[in-house]
N, C-alpha and C positions, 0 to 999 in steps of 0.2 A: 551298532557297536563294533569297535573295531576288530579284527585278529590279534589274542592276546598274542606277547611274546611270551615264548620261552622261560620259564622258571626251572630251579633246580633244588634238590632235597638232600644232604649226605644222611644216608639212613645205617643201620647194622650193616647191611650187604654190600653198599655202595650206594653212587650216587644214582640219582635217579630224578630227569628233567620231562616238564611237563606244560600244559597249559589248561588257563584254569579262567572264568567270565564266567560275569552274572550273579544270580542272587534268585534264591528259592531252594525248591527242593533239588537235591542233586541226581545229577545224569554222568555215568565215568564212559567212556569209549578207551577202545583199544581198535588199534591199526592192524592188518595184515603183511605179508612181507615184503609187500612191495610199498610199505608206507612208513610213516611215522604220524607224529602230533599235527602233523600238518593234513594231513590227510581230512581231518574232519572242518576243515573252513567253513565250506555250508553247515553243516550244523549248530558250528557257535553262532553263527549267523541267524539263524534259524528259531534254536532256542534256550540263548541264553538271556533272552528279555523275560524268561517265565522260570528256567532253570539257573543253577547253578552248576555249569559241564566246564570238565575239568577231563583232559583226554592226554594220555603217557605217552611216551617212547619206551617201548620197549626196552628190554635190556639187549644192550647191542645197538639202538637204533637214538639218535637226536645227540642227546650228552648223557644216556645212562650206560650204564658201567653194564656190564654181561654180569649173568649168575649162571650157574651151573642151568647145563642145558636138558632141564625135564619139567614137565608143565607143570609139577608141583613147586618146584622152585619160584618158575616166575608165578603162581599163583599166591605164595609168602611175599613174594616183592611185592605185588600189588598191593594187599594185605598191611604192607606196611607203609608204603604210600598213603592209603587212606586214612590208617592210624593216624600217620604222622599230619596230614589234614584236617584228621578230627571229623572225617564224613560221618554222617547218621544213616541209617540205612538210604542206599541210593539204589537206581537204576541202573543198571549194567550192561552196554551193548559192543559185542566183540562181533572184529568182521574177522571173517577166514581163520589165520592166525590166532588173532586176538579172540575169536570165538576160541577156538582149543582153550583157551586160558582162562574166557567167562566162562565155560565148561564148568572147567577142572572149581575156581572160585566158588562158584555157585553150588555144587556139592560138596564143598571142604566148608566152606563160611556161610553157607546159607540163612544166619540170622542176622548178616550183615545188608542184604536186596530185600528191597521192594517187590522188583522185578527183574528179571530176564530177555534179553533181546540177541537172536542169535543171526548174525549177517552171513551169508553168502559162506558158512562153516561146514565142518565135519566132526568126527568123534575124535578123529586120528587118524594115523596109516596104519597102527593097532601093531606096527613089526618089532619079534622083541630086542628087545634091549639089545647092543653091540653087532646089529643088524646093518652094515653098511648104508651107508645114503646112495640111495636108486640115481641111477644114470640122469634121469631130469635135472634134478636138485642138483649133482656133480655139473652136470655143463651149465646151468645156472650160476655157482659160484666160477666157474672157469670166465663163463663172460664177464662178472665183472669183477676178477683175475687182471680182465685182458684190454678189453675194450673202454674207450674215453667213457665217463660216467655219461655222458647224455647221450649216447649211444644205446648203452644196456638200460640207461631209463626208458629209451624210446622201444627199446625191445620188448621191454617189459609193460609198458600201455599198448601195445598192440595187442599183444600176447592176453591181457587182462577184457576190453574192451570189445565189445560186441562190434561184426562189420559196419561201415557207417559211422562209426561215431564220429562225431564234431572235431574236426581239426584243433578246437579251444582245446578241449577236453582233455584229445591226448595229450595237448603240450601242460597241461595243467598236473596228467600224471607222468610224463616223461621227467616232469621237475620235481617229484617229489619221491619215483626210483630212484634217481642218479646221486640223491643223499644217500644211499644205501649203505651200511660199511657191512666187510665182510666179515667181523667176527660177530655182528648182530642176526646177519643172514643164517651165517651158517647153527649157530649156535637154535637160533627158531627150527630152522628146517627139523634137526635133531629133536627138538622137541616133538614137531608135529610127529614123525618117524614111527617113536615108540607113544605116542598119545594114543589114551582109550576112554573113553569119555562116559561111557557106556554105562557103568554102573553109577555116576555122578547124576547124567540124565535122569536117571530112572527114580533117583531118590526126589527129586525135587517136587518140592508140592507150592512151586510161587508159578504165576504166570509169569507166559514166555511167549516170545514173539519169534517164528522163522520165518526170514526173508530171503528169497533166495531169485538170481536172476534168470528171467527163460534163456537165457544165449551164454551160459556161463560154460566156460570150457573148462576150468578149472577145478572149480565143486559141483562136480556134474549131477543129474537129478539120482543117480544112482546112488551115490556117496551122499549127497543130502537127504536121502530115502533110509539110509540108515542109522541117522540120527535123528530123523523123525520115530524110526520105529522104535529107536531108545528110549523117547521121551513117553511115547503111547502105551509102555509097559509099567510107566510109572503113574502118580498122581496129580503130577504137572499139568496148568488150566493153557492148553497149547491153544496159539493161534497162529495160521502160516497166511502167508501174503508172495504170492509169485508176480515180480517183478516184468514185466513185458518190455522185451525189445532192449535188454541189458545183459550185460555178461558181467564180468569177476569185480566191476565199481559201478556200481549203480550209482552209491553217496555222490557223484558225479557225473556219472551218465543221462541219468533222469534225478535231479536234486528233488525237483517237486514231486516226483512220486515216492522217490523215498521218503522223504520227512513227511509226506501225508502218511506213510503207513506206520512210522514211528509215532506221528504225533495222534492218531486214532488211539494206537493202542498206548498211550499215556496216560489219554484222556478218559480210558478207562477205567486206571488203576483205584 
């Protein structure tokens, strides 16, 4: 099947552009910040002859419009995306980013999922509110401030991708950072900032998949350690899957190892 293109929604908050293949039960994804809708090619690839996946742009990132930057907000966009698609309950897998936001959804809507699948995420930075953005995140948006878009895309799959990776690879993620805009970037980073995820985890009683990669520099096992320990305080039927010989994209790095651990635990549900 092919890569869908691009669709677009004007919803209450604004617009909001996506893609969407296939036919069955439905599967949503969300990108992290160095991605958008493009990010998940393998997987409509993958399982859209069994699913119905249907994977956003963020606000800030493809054609959708920004909303206030706090992961309850974009957890309403979503929310209203799917209304406005008419999903029935579906499966939900956010990576990094988009984890923050399957978070936050999954404890705010949770009669809306099936299931839960959390990629290469965290709870939050947990800092409060009106907390400046950390010197990282600052020279992140400076670079691409500054530098030609495939440049900071190329910075940005280094920076994500475990040593070795596939010359494809990179060039596969260097072209889909250097879409990046910066009021999308900046407005997520802010999200992540002040995110705490923690009491949302903890409520959940659906299964949930963590995947996380051994080489990841980003969500390191520290920060994915405590969002596992969020979920174990709850009644959520947890199951984790550590990723070998991948860092901050697996969905690309190793395709068949991910989608084997995704579609194990599907095949569960």
């Amino acid at each position: 099947m092919a890569f869908p293109d691009r669709q677009t929604l004007d919803l209450h908050h604004g617009r909001v552009s996506y893609r969407q293949a296939g036919s069955g039960p439905d599967l949503v994804l969300l990108h992290g910040l160095a991605g958008n809708s493009r990010t998940w090619e393998e997987q409509f690839a993958a399982f859209s002859g069994r699913w119905r996946v249907t994977a956003w742009d963020a606000p800030g990132y493809g054609e959708s419009d920004t909303v206030e930057p706090t992961v309850d907000a974009y957890a309403a966009a979503l929310a209203a995306l799917v209304d406005a698609l008419e999903l029935p309950r579906f499966v939900l897998l956010g990576h990094s980013m988009g984890g923050v936001v399957a978070g936050r959804f999954a404890g705010t809507y949770p009669e809306r999922l099936r299931a839960l699948a959390l990629s290469c995420t965290l709870l939050g930075r947990r800092q409060a509110p009106g907390t400046p953005l950390s010197e990282p995140y600052l020279a992140r948006l400076r670079e691409l401030e500054t530098l030609p878009a495939r440049e900071y895309g190329a910075n940005r799959a280094k920076s994500m991708a475990a040593p070795g990776c596939a010359p494809e690879i990179l060039e596969r993620l260097t072209g889909i950072a250097a879409e990046t805009r910066r009021e999308g970037l900046e407005s997520a980073m802010r999200l992540i900032a002040v995110a705490d995820n923690s009491a949302a985890l903890a409520s959940l009683i659906l299964p949930v998949l963590v995947l996380t990669g051994q080489e990841d520099r980003t969500v390191t096992k520290e920060v994915s350690g405590d969002l596992l320990a969020a979920l174990a305080g709850g009644p959520a039927q947890v199951k984790t899957k550590e990723l070998p010989g991948v860092g901050h994209a697996p969905y690309l790095e190793d395709t068949a190892a991910y989608n084997s651990a995704l579609q194990a635990f599907l095949d569960d549900l």
